[in-house]
C-alpha positions in Angstrom: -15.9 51.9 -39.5 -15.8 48.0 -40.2 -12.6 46.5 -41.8 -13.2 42.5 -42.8 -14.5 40.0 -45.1 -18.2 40.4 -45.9 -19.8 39.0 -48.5 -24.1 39.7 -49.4 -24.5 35.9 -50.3 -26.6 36.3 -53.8 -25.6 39.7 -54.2 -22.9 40.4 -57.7 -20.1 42.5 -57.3 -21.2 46.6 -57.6 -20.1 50.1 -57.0 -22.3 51.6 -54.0 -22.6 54.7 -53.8 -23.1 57.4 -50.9 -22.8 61.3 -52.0 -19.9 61.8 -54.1 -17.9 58.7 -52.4 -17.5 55.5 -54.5 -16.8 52.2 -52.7 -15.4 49.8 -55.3 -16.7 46.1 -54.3 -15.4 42.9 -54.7 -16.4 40.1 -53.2 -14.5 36.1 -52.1 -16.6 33.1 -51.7 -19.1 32.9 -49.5 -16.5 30.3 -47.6 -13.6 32.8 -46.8 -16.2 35.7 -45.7 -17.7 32.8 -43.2 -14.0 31.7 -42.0 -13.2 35.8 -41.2 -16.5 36.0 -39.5 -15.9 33.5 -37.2 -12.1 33.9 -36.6 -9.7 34.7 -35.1 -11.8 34.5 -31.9 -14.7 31.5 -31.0 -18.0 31.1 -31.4 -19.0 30.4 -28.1 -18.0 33.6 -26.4 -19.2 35.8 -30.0 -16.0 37.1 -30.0 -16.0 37.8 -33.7 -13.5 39.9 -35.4 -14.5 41.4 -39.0 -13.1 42.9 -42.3 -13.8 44.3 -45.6 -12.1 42.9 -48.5 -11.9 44.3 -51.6 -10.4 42.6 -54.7 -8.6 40.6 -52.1 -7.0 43.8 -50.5 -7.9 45.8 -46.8 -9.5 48.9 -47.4 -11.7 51.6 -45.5 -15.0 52.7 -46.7 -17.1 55.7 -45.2 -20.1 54.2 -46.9 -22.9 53.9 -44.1 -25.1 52.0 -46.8 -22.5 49.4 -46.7 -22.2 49.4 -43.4 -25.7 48.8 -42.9 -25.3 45.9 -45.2 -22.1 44.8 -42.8 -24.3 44.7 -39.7 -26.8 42.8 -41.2 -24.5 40.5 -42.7 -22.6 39.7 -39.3 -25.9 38.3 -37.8 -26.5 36.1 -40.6 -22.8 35.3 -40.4 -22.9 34.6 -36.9 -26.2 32.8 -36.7 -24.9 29.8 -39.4 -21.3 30.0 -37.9 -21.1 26.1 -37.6 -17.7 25.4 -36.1 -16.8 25.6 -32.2 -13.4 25.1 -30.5 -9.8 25.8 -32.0 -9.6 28.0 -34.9 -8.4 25.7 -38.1 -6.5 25.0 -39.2 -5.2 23.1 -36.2 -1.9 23.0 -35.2 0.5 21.7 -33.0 0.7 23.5 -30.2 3.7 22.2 -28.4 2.1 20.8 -25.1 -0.1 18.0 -23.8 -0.7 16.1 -21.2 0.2 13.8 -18.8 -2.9 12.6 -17.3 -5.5 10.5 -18.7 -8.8 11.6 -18.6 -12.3 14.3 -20.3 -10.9 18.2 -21.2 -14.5 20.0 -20.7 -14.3 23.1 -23.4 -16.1 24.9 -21.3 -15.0 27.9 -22.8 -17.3 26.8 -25.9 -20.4 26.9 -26.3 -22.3 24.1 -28.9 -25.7 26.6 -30.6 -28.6 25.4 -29.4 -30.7 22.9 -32.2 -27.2 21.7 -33.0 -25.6 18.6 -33.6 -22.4 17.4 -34.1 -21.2 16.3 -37.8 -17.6 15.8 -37.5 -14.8 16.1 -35.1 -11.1 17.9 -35.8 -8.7 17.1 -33.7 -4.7 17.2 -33.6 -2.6 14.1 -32.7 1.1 15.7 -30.9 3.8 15.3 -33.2 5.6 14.3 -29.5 3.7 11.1 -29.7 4.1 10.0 -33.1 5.8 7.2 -32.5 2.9 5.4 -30.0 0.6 6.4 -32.2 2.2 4.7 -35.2 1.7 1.4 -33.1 -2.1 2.3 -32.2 -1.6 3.1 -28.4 -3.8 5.9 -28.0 -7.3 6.4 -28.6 -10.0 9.7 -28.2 -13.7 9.8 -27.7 -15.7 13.1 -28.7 -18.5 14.0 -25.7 -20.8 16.3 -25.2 -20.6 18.2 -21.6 -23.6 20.0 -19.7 -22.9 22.4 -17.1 -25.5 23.3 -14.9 -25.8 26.5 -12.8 -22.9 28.0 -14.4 -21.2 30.2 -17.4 -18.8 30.2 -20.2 -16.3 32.9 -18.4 -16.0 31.1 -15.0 -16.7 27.1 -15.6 -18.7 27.1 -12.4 -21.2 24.9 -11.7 -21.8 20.9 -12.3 -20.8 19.2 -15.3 -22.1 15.9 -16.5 -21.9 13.8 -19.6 -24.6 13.7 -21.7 -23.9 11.9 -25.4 -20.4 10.3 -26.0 -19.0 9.7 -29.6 -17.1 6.8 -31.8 -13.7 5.8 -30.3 -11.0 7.1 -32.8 -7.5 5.4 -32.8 -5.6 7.6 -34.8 -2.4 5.9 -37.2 -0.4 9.1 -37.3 0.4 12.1 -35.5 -1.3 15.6 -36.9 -4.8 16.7 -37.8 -7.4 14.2 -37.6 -10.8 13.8 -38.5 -13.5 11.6 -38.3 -17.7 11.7 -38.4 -20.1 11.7 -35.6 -23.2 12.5 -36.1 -24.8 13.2 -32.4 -27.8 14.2 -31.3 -29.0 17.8 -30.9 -28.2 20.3 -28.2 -31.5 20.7 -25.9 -33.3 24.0 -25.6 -33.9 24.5 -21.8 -31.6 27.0 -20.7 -28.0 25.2 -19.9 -24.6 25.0 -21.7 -23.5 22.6 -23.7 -19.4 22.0 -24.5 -17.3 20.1 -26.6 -14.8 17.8 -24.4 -12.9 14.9 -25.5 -11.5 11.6 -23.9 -8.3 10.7 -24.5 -5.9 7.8 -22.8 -3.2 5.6 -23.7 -3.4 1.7 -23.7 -3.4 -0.1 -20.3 -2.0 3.0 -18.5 -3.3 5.3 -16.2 -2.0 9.2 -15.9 1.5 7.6 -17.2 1.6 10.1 -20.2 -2.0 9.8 -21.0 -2.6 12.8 -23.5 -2.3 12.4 -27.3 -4.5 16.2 -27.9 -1.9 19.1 -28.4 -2.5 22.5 -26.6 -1.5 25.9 -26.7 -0.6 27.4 -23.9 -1.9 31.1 -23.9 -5.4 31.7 -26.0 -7.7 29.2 -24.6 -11.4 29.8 -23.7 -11.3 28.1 -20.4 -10.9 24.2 -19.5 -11.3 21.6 -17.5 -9.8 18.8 -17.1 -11.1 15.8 -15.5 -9.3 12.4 -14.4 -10.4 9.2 -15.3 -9.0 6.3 -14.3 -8.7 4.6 -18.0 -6.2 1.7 -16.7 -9.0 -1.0 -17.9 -10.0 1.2 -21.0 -10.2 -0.2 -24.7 -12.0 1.0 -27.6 -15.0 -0.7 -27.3 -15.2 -0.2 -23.1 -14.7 3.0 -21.9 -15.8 2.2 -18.7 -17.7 4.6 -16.6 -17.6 7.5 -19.2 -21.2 7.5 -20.0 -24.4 9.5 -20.3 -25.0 10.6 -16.9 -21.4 10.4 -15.4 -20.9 13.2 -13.2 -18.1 14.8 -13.8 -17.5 16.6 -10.5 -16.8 14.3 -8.8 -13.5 13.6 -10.2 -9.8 15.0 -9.3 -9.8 18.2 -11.5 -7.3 20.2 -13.1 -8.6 24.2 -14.9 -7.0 26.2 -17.2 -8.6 29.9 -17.5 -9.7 32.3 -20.5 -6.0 32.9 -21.9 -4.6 29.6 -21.2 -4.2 26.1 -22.5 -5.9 26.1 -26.2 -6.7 22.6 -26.8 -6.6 21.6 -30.5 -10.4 20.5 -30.8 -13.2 21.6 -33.2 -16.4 20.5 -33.6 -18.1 20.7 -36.8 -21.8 21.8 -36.3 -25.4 22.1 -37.8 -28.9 22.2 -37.0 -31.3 19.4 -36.9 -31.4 15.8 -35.4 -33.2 14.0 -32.7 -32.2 16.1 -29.4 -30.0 15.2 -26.6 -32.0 12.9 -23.7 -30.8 14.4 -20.0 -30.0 11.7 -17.8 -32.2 10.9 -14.7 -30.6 12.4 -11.9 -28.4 10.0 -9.3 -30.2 8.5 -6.0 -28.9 10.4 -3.5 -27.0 9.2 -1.5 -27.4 6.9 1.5 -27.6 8.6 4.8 -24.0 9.1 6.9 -23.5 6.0 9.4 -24.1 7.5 13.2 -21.1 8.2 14.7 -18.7 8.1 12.0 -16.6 10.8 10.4 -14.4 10.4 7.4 -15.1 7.3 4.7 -18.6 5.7 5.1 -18.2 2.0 6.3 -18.0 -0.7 4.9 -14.7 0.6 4.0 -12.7 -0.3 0.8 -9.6 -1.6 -1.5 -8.3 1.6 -4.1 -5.2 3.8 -4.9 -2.3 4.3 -2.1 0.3 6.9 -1.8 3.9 6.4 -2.3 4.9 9.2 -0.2 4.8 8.4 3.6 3.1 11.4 6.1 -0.2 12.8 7.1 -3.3 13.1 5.1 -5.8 15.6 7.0 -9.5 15.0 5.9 -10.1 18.7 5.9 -13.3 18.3 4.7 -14.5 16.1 7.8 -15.3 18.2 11.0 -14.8 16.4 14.4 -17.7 17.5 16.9 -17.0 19.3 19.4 -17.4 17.7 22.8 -17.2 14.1 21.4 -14.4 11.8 21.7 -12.7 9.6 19.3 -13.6 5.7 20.4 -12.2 3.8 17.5 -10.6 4.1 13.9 -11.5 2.2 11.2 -8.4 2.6 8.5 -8.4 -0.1 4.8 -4.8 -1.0 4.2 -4.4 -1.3 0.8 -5.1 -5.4 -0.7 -1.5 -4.6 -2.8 1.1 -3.9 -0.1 3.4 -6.5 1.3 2.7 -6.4 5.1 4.3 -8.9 7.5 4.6 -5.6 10.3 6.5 -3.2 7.7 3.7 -0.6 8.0 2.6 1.7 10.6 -0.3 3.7 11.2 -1.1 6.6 13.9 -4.4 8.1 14.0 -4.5 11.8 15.1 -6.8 14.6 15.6 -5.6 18.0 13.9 -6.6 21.7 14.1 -7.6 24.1 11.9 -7.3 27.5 12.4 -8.7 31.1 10.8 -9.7 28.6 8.2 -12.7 27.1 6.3 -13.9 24.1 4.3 -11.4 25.0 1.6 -8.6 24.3 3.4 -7.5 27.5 4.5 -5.8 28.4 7.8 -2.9 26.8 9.8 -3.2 23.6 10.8 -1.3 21.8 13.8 -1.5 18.5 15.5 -3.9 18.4 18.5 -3.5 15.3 20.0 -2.1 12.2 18.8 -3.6 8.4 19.4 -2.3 4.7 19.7 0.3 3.8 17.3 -1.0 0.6 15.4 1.7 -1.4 13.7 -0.6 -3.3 10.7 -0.5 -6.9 10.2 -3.4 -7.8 7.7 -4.5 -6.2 4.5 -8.1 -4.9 4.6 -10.2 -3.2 7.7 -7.9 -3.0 10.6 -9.2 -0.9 13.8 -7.5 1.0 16.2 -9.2 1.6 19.9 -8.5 4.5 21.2 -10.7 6.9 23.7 -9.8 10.1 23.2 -9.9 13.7 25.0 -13.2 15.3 23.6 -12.4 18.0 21.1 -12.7 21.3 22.2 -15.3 23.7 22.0 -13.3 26.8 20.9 -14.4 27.8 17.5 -12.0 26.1 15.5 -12.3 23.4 13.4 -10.5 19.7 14.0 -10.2 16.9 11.5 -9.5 13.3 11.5 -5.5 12.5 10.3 -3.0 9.3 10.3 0.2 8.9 10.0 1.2 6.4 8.3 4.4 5.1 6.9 6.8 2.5 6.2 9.0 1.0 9.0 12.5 2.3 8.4 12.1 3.9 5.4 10.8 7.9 3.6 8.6 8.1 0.9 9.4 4.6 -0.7 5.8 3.1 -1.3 5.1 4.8 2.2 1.6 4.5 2.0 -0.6 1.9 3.4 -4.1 3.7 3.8 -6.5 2.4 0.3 -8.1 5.9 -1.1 -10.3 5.9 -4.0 -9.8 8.2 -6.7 -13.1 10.4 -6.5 -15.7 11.4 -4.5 -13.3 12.8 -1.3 -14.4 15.6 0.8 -11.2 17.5 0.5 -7.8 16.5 2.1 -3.8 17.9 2.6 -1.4 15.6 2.6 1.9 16.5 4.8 5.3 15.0 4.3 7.0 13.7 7.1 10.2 12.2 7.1 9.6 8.9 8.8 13.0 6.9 8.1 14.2 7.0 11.7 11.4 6.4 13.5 10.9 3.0 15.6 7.4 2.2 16.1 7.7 -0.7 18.0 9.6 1.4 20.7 6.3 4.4 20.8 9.3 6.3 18.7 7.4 8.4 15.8 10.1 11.3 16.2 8.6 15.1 15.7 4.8 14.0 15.4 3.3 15.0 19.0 0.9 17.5 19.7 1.6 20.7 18.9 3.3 19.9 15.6 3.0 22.8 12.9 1.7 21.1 9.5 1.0 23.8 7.4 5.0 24.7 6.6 6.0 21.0 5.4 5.6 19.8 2.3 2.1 19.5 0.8 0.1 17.4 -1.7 -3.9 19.1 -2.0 -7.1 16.9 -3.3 -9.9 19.4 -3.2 -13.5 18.3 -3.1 -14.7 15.7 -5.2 -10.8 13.9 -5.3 -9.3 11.5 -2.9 -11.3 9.6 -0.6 -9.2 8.1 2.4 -10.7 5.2 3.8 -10.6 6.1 7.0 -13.3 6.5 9.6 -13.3 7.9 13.2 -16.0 6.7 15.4 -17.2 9.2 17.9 -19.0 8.9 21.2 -22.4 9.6 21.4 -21.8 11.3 24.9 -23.5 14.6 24.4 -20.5 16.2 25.8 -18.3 13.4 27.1 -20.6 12.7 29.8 -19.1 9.6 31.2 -21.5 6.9 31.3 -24.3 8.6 29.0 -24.0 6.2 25.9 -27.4 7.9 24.5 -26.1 11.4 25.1 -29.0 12.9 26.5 -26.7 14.2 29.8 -28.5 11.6 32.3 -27.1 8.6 33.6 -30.1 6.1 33.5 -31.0 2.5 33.1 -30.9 2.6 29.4 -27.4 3.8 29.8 -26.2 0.6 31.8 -28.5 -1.6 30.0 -26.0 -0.9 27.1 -22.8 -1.5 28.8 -24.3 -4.7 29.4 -25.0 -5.6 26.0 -21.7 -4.1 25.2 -20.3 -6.7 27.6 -21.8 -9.8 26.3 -21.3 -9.0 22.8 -17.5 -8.6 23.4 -17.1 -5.0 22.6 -13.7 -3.1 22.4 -15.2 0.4 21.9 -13.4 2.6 24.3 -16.9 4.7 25.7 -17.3 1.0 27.4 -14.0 0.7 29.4 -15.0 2.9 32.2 -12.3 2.3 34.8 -10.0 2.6 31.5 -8.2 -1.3 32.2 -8.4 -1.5 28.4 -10.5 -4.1 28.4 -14.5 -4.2 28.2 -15.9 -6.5 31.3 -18.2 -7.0 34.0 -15.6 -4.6 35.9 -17.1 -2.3 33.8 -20.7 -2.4 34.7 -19.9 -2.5 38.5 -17.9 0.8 38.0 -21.3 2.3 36.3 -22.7 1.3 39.4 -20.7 1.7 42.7 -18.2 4.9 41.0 -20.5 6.8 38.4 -24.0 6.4 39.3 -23.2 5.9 42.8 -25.7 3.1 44.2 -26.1 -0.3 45.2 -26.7 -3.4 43.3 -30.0 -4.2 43.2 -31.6 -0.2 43.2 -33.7 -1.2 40.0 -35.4 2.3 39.9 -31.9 4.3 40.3 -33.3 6.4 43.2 -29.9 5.8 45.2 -31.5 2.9 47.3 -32.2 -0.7 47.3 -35.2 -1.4 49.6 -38.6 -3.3 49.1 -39.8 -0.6 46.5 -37.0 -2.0 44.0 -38.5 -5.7 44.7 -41.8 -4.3 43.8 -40.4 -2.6 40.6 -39.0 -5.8 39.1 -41.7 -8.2 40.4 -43.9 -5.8 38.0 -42.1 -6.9 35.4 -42.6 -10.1 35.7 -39.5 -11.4 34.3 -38.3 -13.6 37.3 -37.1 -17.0 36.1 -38.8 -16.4 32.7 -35.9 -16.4 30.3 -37.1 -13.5 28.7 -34.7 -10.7 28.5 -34.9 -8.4 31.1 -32.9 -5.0 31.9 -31.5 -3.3 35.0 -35.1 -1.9 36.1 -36.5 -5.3 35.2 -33.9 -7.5 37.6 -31.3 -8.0 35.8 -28.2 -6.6 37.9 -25.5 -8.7 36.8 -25.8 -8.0 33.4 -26.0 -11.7 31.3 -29.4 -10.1 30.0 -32.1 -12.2 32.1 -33.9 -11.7 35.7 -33.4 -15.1 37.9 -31.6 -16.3 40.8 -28.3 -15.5 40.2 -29.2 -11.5 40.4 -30.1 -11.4 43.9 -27.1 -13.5 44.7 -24.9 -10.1 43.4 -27.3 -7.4 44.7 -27.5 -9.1 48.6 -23.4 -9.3 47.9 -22.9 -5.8 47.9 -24.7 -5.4 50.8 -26.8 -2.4 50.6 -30.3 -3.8 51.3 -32.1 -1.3 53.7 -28.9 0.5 54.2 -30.2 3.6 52.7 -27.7 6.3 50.2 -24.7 4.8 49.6 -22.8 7.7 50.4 -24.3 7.8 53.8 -24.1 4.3 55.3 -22.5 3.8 58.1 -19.8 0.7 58.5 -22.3 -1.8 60.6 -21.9 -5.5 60.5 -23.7 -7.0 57.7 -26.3 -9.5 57.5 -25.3 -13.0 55.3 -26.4 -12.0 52.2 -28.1 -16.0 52.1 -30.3 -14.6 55.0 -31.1 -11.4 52.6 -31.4 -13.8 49.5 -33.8 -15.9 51.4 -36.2 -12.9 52.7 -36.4 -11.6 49.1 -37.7 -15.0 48.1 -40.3 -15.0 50.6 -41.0 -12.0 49.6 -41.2 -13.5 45.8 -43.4 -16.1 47.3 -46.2 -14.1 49.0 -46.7 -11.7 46.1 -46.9 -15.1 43.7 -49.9 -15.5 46.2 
């Protein structure tokens, strides 16, 4: 048996009658029988809640004729239903927030072949004083979700018609027109969501929309960063903003009710769908974490380590360098600090679940310029054990905790997912290699957190990883040989200055020729002057590079073409250093017996006859 409002639009008030039973009728407006259909649930999850009225009192009625009637009425109730969000009126419910930013209704559901007519919204009576001097303004938009439904808010959300700017002049129920285009039929949900901000602020008490806190639909909210926002700029809130991509905040069925109702009807020119985003460029090689160039953003006031969670450190590679953006803002002049570290995760995944510990900690590098510093380091290749490892810094202010502690630029979207761990750093003393408790080993996961999940902060900071293959020592290409294409990239290392770790072979700290003889004599093994790496120099190497024909040419020329000092060229100068080492004719290296050398002039002047005859 039904109990509501009902109302046969057209239809006078009558007696029906079914056997000997009499159902007195009386019928409200069409308006009030409309209002009961719809509430005191939503529209967009057809949680409707009926009645029968009769002369303006609740009755029962075994009439199944009416009934029939009821049923039918319900559709058409249901089907012109033309309001969706909050019930009205709207009230104040108490709470709002503190952020800046787009609440996605996705709770809500906008009828397909709909526009938008109007929007209802309530100003907090908590902010009637700002509003009275015009400080916060709202925008109405219209939210797709893809891949998702109205119970869960999974999926991606994007922006796909934004409203008028609406500075309201007092605090309580607002409205104002729109007049937006129509909800497209192909398959996705479409939900009401509002902007809201505050002038020349950014999440500094940002919210002028009351909420409930108990019988929402399901929200999200998204931040925006509106510091720069006026009326007539709302920045990058747009058709085609993606809204995942931001820090996010959700609110489930049975929580926060925001007080928001858009007025609905059919008709108008229908909704265009952006053209989806390039995607993006392809990862640098050999970086994990932020994609260079790196850049300026937000920075942390806390002081600690943020773990990039969502950035996996191969297994077998070895950090060489960090690449870290400290932020344009901060007063430097040595009062910051940063120490880059690689940190395991275990029983965990790319949520962020599991315990996470310190695995080995690098240099510590006291920073002395705003923008892209780098830190060289040459790690101990991460281990091949089934758990995951992540790049980290700590960073902090010198002798202080948590007082603008940060120096490390983030942006406010787009991050892969991080933890940030507090650290008390006010006793430690860098300059002295003193950063107290943070040393491998170090248990993370029981001090105090901060979480950005996917899609939030994005650290700018980079780890550049060996191409070894395995930590091969040696193999820059990582395909596990040692071979002239190896040293022939040590050389060019050399010559352009490099300070990447992989280069400093006999680990001096320092990138030099010392470097390309160690290649030579300690990993490869051989002589100076073995051009085809067979573990000899003989006559067969001068015929290797005389093929070449790069002698005295100023062409550029590589180990197997000559060049065995490494400046890049094939002339006199390279048989000067391969009859200096002395291992013409001598055979292996490993098996040559201690014999009086020849001068290597006498060597350097057969190999020029020999030069001679072939030019013959």
């Amino acid at each position: 048996m039904l109990s509501g409002v009902l109302h046969p639009f057209g239809v006078p008030p009558s007696t029906v009658r079914r056997g000997t039973q009499r159902c007195a009728t009386s019928f409200p407006p069409p308006q009030k029988i409309l209002a009961f259909a719809k509430g005191p649930g939503y529209f967009g999850r057809k949680r409707v809640y009926l009645g029968l009225v009769f002369g303006g009192h609740m009755m029962k009625c075994n009439c199944w004729l009416l009934v029939a009637v009821a049923a039918a009425l319900l559709t058409s109730s249901v089907a012109i239903a033309d309001d969706v969000g909050a019930e009205l009126p709207l009230f104040d419910g108490g709470q709002l927030d503190g952020w800046s930013g787009i609440q996605a209704m996705y709770g809500h559901e906008i009828p397909t072949g709909h526009k938008v007519d109007s929007v209802k919204w309530y100003a907090a009576d908590a902010r009637e004083f700002e509003v009275e001097d015009g400080l916060y303004h709202v925008a109405p938009v219209i939210i797709r979700q893809e891949n998702g439904s109205v119970d869960e808010g999974e999926g991606s959300f994007t922006v796909i018609s934004v409203g008028p700017t609406y500075t309201p002049e007092t605090a309580g129920e607002q409205e104002f027109n729109w007049g937006s285009c129509s909800i497209p039929d192909d398959g996705q949900l479409y939900h009401p969501g509002m902007l809201q901000w505050q002038d020349g602020t950014n999440n500094t008490d940002g919210g002028i929309i009351a909420f409930g806190g108990a019988d929402g639909a399901g929200m999200h909210f998204f931040d925006v960063d509106t510091t720069s926002f006026t009326p007539d700029d709302l920045g990058n809130v747009e058709a085609g903003l993606e809204l995942r991509t931001l820090p996010i905040h959700t609110s489930a069925f049975g929580g926060r009710s925001y007080q928001v109702n858009f007025g609905t009807s059919a008709g108008g020119d229908v909704c265009k769908t952006p053209e989806p985003p390039p995607p993006p460029p392809p990862p640098a090689e050999g970086f994990i974490g932020a994609q260079p160039p790196l850049e300026t953003g937000s920075v942390d006031g806390w002081s600690g380590i943020p773990v990039m969670f969502g950035h996996e450190l191969p297994a077998g590679e070895t950090v060489d360098s960090v690449q870290y953006y400290a932020e344009d803002g901060r007063f430097l002049e040595e009062a910051f600090a940063v120490v880059p570290l690689i940190v395991k995760q275990e029983d965990g995944d790319d949520e962020g679940l599991g315990f996470f510990s310190i695995q080995e900690v690098g240099p510590i590098h006291i920073t002395e310029n705003a923008g892209e510093n780098t830190v060289a380091w040459g790690s101990s290749p991460i281990p091949d054990d089934g758990e995951l490892y992540h790049p980290a810094a700590l960073q902090f202010q010198i002798d202080v905790d948590d007082a603008a502690g940060g120096i490390i630029a983030f942006a406010d979207s787009g991050g892969e997912g991080m933890h940030f761990f507090n650290v008390d750093t006010s006793f430690y003393v860098p300059e002295d290699g003193d950063i107290g408790e943070v040393e491998a080993g170090l248990e993370l996961s029981d001090l105090q957190t901060h979480t950005s999940g996917f899609g939030g902060r994005a650290y700018q900071l980079t780890f550049q990883m060996s191409s070894a293959g395995g930590g091969l020592p040696g193999d820059f290409n990582g395909d596990e040989m040692r071979t002239a294409i190896d040293i022939n990239e040590l050389a060019a290392a050399v010559r352009d200055g490099s300070t990447e770790s992989k280069y400093d072979l006999n680990e001096d700290g320092n990138v030099t020729g010392a470097d390309h003889t160690f290649w030579v004599k300690d990993i490869k093994t051989t002589w100076v002057g073995d051009s085809n790496l067979d573990g000899e120099f003989n006559s067969t190497d001068f015929v290797t590079v005389f093929a070449a024909a790069k002698y005295e040419t100023g062409n550029t020329a590589g180990w197997e073409e000559g060049d065995w000092d490494g400046d890049g060229k094939f002339d006199s100068s390279d048989f000067v250093v391969a009859f200096s080492d002395g291992g013409y004719e001598q055979g292996p290296i490993w098996d040559t017996p201690v014999v009086p050398e020849p001068s290597g002039l006498a060597l350097f002047g057969a190999a020029l006859l020999l030069l001679m005859r072939r030019k013959r």
